[in-house]
C-alpha positions in Angstrom: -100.9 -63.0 44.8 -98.9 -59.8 44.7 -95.2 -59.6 43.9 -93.8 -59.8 47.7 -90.5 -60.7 49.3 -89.4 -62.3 52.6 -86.2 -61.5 55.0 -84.4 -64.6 56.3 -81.7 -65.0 59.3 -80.4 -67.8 60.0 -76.9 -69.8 61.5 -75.4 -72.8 59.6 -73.9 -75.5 61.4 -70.9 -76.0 62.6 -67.4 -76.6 61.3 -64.8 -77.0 63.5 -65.6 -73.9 65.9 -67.5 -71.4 64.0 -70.2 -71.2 61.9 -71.7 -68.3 59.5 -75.2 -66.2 59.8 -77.0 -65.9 57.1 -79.5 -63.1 56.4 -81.0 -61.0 54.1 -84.3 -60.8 51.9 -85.5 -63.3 48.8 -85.3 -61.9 45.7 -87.5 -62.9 43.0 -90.6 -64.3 42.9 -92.0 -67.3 40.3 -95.3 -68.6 39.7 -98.9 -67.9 41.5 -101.0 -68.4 44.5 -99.9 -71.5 46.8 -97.2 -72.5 43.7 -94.3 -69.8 44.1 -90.8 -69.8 44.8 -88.5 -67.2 45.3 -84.5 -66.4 44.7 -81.9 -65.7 47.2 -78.4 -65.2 46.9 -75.3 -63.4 49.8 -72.2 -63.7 50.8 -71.2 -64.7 54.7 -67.9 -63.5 56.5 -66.5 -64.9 59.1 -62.9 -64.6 60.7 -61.3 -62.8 57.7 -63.1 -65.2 55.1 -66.1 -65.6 53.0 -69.0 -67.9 51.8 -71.5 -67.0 48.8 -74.4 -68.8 48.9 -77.8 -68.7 46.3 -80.4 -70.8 45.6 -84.6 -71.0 46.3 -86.8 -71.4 48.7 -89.0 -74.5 48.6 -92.6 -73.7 47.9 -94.9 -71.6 50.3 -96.1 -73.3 53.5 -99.0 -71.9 55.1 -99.1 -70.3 58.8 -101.9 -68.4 60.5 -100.8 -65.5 59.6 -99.8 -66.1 55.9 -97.0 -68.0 55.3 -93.0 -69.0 55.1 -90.9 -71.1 52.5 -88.4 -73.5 53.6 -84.5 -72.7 52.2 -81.4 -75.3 52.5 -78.5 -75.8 51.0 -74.6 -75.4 51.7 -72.6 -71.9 51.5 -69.8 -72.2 48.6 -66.5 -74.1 50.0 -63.9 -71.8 51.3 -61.0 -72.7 53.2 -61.4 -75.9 52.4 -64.6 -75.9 54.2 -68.7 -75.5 53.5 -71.3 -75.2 55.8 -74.9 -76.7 55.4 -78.1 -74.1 56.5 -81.3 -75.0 56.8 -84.3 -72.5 57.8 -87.4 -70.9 57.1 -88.1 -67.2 55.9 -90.1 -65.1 58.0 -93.9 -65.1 57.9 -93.8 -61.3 57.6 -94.2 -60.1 53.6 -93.0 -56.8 52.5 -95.0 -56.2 48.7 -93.4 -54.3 45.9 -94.6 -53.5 42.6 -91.9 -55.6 40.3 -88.4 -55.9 39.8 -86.3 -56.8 42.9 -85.5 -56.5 46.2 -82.2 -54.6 46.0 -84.3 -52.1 43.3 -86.8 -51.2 45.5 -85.3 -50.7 48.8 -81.9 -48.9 46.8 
């Protein structure tokens, strides 16, 4: 499998009354074939504060068309706060030859 990368967009849950979208692309990729994970990392403003969030996607889940990795977690607590996401990339790939995402669309 080629070196490839997925966008994600996504809203966490509630807190209180607002919640965060996320979005953005994975970074890098590990491993081959039907075993591979890939990075993400952001940040999330909202309401004059922020969030960072990172972490991997679970591994690949096939579609018709290809297929998606599942990503949860919680953004970083701010304000005395977090938020929880949970969502799945988009089945769409983009390929690139190495490095990462930010290199190759900069």
């Amino acid at each position: 499998m080629n070196y490839h990368f997925h966008q994600f967009e996504f809203k966490t849950e509630n807190y209180g009354i607002h919640q965060h979208k996320i979005s953005d692309y994975t970074e890098g990729m590990v491993g081959i074939n039907s075993f591979h994970f890939h990075f993400f990392y952001g940040i999330s403003s909202y309401d004059g504060h922020t969030h960072y969030f990172s972490g991997h996607t679970g591994l690949p889940i096939k579609t018709e068309n290809g297929h998606i990795h599942k990503m949860e977690g919680a953004l970083e607590v701010n304000n005395f706060h977090e938020h929880k996401y949970a969502g799945h990339t988009f089945e769409e790939i983009s390929y690139i030859p190495t490095g990462t995402v930010r290199e190759a669309m900069g």
